[in-house]
C-alpha positions as CSV (number, residue, x, y, z in Angstrom):
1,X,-1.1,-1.7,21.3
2,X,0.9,-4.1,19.2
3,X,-1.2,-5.2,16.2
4,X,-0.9,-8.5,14.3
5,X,-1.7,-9.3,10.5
6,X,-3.4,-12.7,10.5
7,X,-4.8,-15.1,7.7
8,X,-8.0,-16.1,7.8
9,X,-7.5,-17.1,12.2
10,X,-9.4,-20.0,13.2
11,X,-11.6,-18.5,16.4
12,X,-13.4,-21.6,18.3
13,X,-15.0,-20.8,21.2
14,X,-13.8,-17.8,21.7
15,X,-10.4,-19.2,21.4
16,X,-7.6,-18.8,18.7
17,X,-4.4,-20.8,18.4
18,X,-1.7,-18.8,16.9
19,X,1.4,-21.2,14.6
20,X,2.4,-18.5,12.5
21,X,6.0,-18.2,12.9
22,X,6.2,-14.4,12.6
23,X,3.9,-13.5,15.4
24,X,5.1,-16.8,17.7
25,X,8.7,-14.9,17.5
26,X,7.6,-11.7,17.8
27,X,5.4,-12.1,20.7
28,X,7.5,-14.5,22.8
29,X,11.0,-13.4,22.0
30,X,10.9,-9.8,20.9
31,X,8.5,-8.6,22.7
32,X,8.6,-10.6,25.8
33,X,5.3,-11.3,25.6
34,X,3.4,-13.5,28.4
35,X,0.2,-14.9,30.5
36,X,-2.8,-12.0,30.4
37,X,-0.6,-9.8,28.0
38,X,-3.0,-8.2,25.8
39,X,-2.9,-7.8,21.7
40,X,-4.8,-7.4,18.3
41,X,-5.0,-9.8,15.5
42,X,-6.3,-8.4,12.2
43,X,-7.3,-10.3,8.8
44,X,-7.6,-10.3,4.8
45,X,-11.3,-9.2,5.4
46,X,-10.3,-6.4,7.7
47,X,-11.8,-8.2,10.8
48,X,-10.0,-7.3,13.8
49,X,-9.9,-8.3,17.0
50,X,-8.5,-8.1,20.6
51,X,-6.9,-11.1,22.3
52,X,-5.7,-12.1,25.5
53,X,-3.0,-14.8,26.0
54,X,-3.1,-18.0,27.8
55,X,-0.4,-19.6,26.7
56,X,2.6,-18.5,24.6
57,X,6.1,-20.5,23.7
58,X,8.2,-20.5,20.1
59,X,6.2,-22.1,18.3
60,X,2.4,-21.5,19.3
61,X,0.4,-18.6,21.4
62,X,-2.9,-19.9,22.6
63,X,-5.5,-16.6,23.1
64,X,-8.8,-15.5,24.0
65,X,-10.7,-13.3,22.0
66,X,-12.1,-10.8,24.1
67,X,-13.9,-9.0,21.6
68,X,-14.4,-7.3,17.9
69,X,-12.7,-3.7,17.6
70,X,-13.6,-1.3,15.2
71,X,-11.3,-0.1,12.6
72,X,-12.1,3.2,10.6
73,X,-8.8,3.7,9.2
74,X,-9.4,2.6,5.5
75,X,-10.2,5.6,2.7
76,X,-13.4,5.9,1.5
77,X,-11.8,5.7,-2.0
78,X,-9.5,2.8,-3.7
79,X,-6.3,4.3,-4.6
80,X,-3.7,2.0,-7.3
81,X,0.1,3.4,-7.5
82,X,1.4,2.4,-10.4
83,X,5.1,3.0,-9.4
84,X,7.8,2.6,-12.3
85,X,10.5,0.3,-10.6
86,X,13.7,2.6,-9.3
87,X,17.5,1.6,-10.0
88,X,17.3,0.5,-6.5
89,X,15.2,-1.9,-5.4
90,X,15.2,-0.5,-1.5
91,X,13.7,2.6,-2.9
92,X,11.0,0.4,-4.5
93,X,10.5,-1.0,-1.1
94,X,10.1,2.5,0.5
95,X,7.2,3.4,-1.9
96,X,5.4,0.2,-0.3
97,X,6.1,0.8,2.9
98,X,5.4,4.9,2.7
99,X,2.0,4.5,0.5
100,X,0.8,1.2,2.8
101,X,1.1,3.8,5.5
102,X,-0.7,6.7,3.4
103,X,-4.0,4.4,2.4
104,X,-2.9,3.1,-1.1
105,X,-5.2,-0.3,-1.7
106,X,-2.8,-1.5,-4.6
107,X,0.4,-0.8,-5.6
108,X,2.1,-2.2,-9.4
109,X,5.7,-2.2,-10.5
110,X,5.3,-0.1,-13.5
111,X,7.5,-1.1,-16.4
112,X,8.3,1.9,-19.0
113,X,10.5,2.8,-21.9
114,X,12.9,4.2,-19.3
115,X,12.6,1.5,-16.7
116,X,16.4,-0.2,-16.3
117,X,15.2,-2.6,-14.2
118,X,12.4,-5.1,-15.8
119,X,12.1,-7.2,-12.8
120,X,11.8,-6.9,-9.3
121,X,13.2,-9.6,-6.9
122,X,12.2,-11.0,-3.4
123,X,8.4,-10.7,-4.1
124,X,7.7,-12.1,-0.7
125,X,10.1,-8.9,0.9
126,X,7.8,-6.9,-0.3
127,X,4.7,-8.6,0.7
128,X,6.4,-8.7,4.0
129,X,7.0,-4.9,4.0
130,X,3.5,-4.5,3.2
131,X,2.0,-6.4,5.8
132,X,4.3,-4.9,8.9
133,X,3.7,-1.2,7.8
134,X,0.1,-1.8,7.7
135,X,0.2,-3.2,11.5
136,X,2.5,-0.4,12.2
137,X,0.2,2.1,10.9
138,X,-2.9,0.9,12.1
139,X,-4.9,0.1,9.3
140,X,-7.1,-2.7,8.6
141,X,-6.4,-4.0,5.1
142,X,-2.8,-4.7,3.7
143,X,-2.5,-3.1,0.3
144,X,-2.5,-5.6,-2.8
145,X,1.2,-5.7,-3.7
146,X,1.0,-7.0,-8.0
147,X,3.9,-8.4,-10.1
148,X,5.1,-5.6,-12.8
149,X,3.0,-4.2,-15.5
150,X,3.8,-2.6,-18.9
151,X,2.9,0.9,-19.0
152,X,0.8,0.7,-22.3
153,X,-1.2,-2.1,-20.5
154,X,-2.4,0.8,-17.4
155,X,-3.1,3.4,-19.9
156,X,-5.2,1.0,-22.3
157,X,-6.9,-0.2,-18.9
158,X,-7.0,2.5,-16.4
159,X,-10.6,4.4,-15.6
160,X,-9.9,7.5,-13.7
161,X,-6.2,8.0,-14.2
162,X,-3.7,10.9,-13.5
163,X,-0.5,10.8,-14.5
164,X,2.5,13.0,-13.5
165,X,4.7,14.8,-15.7
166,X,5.5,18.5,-17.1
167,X,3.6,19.9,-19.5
168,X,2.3,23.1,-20.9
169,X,-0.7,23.6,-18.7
170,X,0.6,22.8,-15.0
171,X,-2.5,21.6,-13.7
172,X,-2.0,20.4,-9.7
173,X,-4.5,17.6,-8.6
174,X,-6.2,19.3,-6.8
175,X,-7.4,21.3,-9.6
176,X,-9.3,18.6,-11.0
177,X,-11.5,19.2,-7.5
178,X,-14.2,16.1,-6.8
179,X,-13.8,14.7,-10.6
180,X,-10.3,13.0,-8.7
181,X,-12.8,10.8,-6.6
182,X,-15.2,9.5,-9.0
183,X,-16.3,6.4,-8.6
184,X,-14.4,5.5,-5.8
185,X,-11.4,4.6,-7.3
186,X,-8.3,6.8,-8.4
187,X,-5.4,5.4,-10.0
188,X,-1.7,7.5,-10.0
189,X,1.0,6.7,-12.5
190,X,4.7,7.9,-11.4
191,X,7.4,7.5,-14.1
192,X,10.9,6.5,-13.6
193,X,14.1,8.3,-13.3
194,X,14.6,9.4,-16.5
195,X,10.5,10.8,-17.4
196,X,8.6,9.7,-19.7
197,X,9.4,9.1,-23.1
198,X,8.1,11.1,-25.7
199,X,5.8,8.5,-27.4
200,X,4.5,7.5,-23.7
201,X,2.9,11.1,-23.7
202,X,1.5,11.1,-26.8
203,X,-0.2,8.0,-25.5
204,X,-1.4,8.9,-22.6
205,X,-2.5,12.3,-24.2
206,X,-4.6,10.2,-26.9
207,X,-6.1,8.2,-23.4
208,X,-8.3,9.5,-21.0
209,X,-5.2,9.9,-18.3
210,X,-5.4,12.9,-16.8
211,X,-1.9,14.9,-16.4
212,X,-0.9,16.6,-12.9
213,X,1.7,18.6,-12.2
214,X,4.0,18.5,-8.7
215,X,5.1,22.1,-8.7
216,X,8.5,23.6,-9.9
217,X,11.3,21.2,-8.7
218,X,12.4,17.9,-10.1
219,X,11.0,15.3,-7.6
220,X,12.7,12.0,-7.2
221,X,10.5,9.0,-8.4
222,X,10.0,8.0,-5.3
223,X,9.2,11.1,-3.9
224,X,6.8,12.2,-6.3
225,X,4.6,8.5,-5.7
226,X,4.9,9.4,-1.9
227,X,4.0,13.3,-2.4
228,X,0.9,12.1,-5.1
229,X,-0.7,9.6,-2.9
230,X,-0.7,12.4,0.0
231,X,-2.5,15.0,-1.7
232,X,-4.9,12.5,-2.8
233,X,-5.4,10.4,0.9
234,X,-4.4,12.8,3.9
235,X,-7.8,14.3,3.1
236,X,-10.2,14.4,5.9
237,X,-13.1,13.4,3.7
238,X,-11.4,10.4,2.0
């Protein structure tokens, strides 16, 4: 059934009226939406609910609420990406729309010594992006999409942190067995094309980051933020 991110809906009487442009179009033009047609609305708080429509037209959709529906699809455990930004943005915007659909809770443009690209445009794209893969997918939150962040900032701040790179001792995160889950909250930092630098390992060494390693073959960034957040999420128990 088609879902629907909403802001804080204003439910009176069993009744919401819906202005938001987005689902108004959607409903009435795309989908073809009309009288007794059935849908969900979901919020910031992870509320969701199913409707019923009594009225629909361009620019408003009057429903009833029929009634609260539970959602279990969130992970037990917070998971941050901190992603460092691609050459390509679209790539950047696959990593949000692949890890909304995996569980991530927050996702940061990570700036590193590598990084070519400081800044990421279109901020509202990618809240967009967010937002639809998170009705797609089914979940009840959408993920906390952040402005970019140096890379000595995360490793001076992060608490249970795993970072991905070669090194001597090839440790796979799975490895690291129930310590990955501590506390609830698990952040994963993905470097850009071109690795880390050098003096961005010694750093994280000197930190309490943990290092993981992906296996044997060169990853793509992107692939390796997608293939991380897997291991760590499409876990029955998280």
């Amino acid at each position: 059934m088609q879902r629907f991110y909403l802001q804080s809906p204003k439910i009176n009487r069993n009744l919401v009226e819906i202005t938001d442009k987005r689902i108004c179009h959607q409903t009435s033009k795309v989908l073809r939406m009309w009288k007794d047609d059935e849908f969900r609305i979901f919020d910031e708080k992870g509320s969701e609910h199913l409707v019923k429509i009594i009225e629909i037209s361009q620019k408003k959709v009057l429903a009833q609420v029929i009634g609260p529906i539970e959602n279990n699809t969130e992970p037990s455990v917070n998971v941050s990406l901190y992603q460092a930004i691609p050459k390509k943005p679209a790539l950047f915007e696959l990593v949000i729309q692949k890890a909304t659909e995996i569980g991530a809770s927050a996702i940061y443009p990570l700036i590193t010594e590598r990084t070519e690209k400081r800044r990421l445009g279109k901020f509202d794209r990618m809240l967009a992006i967010a937002m639809e893969a998170t009705e797609q997918c089914g979940r009840s939150k959408v993920p906390v999409i952040h402005h970019p962040i140096n890379f000595d900032e995360v490793i001076s701040k992060s608490k249970n942190a795993y970072i991905g790179y070669e090194y001597e001792g090839k440790k796979f995160l799975s490895d690291y067995g129930d310590e990955l889950y501590k506390g609830g909250e698990v952040q994963i930092i993905i470097g850009p094309e071109g690795g880390f630098s050098q003096q961005e390992i010694e750093l994280a060494e000197k930190s309490d980051a943990k290092p993981f390693t992906l296996g044997p073959r060169i990853l793509r960034t992107e692939t390796a933020a997608i293939a991380s957040l897997s291991l760590v999420l499409l876990n029955e128990n998280v």
